[in-house]
N, C-alpha and C positions, 0 to 999 in steps of 0.2 A: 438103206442109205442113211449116212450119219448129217443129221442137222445141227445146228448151232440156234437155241430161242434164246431170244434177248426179251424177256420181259418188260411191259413197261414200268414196272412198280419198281422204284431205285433199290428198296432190300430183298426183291427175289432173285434168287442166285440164278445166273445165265448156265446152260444146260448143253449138254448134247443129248440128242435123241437120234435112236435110232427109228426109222419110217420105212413103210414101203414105195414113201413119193407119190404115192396117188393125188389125184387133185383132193378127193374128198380129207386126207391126212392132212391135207396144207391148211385148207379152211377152218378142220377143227381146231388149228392151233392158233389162227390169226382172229378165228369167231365172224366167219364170212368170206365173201367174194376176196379172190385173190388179187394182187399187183405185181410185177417184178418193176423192181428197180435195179437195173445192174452196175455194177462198180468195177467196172475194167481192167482199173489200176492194179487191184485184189482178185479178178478173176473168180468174181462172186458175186450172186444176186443177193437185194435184201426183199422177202416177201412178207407183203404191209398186206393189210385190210384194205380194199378197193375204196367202201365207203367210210373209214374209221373217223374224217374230215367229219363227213355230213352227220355220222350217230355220235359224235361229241367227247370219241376216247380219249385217253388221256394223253400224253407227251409220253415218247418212250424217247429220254433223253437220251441216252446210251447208244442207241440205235442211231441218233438223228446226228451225235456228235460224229462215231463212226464212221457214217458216209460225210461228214462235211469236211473231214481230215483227208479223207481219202479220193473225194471226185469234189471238187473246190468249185463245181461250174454248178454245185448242186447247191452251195454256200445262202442262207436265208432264203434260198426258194421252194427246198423238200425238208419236209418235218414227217416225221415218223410217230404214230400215234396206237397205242395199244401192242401188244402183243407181235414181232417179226420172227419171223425165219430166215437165217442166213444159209444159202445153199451157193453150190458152184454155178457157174456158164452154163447154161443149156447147151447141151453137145449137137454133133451134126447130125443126129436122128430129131433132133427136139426135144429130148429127156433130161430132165432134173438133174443134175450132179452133187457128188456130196461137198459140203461145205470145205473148202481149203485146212489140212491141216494146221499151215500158220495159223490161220486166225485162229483157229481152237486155243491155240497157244498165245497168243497176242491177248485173250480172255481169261486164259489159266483154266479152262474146261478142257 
């Protein structure tokens, strides 16, 4: 499955990865318990760090601007902190999809 990481460090370059989707695949790249946030509009989730608030990571601007351009009812209420995964809709089995082509391209990955 092809992912999209939006790092949060402003000079690491955002990536695609390929994954097998496993839960334990997602946690290594966010460094913990998982979140979905979905973005309808893009027919994409972004998966955050469950606790990234409480252990004090950083701001992954990038991420945070993304969804606020994108889902506006998220606008100063969701901040995106450390390391996300951008993946599709969870399908009608409840599986992980790959991230939207667009967006690969909307990032230039």
């Amino acid at each position: 499955m092809h992912v999209m990481v939006i790092p949060e460090e402003w000079e690491a370059p955002i990536t695609r990865q390929t994954i097998e989707g496993k839960l334990e695949d997602l946690q290594k790249i966010v460094d913990g318990y998982i979140e979905f946030v979905d973005v309808e509009s893009r027919e994409c989730s972004i998966i955050c760090n469950e606790e990234g608030l409480i252990r004090s990571l950083p701001l992954n601007e990038r991420a945070t601007a993304f969804l606020w351009r994108n889902a506006p009812e998220h606008l100063n209420q969701t901040v995106f902190v450390g390391d996300v995964i951008v993946v599709g809709l969870i399908d009608d089995e409840g599986d992980t999809t790959e991230c939207p082509e667009d967006i690969f391209a909307e990032f230039g990955v």
